[in-house]
N, C-alpha and C positions, 0 to 999 in steps of 0.2 A: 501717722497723719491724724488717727483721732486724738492724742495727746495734745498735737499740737490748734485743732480746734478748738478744743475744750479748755487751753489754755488763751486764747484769743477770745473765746466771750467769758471767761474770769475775767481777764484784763475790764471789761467790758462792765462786767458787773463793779469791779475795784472801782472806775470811773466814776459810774453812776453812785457808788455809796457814797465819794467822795466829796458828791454834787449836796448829794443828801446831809452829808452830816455839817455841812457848810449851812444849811439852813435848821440845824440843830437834831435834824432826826437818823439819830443812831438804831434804828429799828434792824436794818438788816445786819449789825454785827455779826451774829449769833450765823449766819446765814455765810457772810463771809470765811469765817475762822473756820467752821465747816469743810466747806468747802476748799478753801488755801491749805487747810491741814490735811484732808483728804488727799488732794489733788497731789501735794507734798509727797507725802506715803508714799503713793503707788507709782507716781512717775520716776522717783529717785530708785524705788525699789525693784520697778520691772526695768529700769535701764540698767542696773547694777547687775538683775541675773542674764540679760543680754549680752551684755561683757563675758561674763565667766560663761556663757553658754558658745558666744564666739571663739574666746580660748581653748573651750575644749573640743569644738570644732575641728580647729587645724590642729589638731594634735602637740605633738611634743615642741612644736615651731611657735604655740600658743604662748608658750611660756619665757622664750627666749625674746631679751629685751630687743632687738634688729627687729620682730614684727610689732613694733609697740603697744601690742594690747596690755603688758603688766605696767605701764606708763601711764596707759587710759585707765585700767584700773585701779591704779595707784594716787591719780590724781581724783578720780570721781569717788571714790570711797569714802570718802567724810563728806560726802553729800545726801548721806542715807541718819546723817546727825544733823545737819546744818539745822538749825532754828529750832529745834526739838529732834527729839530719836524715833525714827516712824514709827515702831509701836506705838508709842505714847501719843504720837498725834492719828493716828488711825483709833485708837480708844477717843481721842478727844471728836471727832467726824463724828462715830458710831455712836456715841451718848446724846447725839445732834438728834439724829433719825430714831433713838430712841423716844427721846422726847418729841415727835414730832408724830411718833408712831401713836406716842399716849396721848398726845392734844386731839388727835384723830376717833 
C-alpha cells in the first residue's frame, strides 16, 4: 500500500513539473529523476524478491509452471532493467541526496 501511495503523489508531483516547465521552469528536474529513479529501483526490486520469496514459499509446487509464479517471474524480470538497471539508477537517486546533504 505504501508503494502505491508514494507512487500516487509522484504522479502528482510529474503533473505539477509538467505545469512548471510549460511556463519555462525546469527547476525541479533534478528532484524528479531522483525520485523516478529511486522509486524505480526499489519498487521493481522489492517486487522481484517478493516473487522468488513467494516461490520458495510453496515449495517444490513454486516452481512448477501450473502454479504460475515462474510465468510471473518470468515475465516481471526485465523490469528490474527497464529504463536503466537499478543499480545504476539507485547510484543516480543517491548522488541526489548527496548533493542535497552537501548544499545543507
Amino acid at each position: 500500500m505504501a508503494m502505491k501511495f508514494t507512487s500516487m503523489d509522484l504522479w502528482n508531483k510529474y503533473y505539477d513539473f509538467l505545469e512548471d516547465m510549460k511556463k519555462g521552469d525546469f527547476e525541479g528536474i533534478e528532484e524528479m529523476h531522483h525520485l523516478s529513479a529511486g522509486y524505480k529501483s526499489l519498487f521493481t526490486q522489492t517486487t522481484m524478491d517478493g516473487l522468488m520469496v513467494i516461490r520458495q514459499c510453496i515449495g517444490g509446487a513454486g516452481y512448477t509452471a501450473w502454479s504460475g509464479i515462474p510465468l510471473l517471474i518470468q515475465d516481471f524480470a526485465p523490469a528490474v532493467s527497464y529504463e536503466g538497471d537499478n543499480t545504476v539508477l539507485a547510484q543516480q537517486s543517491f548522488r541526489f541526496l548527496q548533493k542535497m546533504y552537501k548544499n545543507a
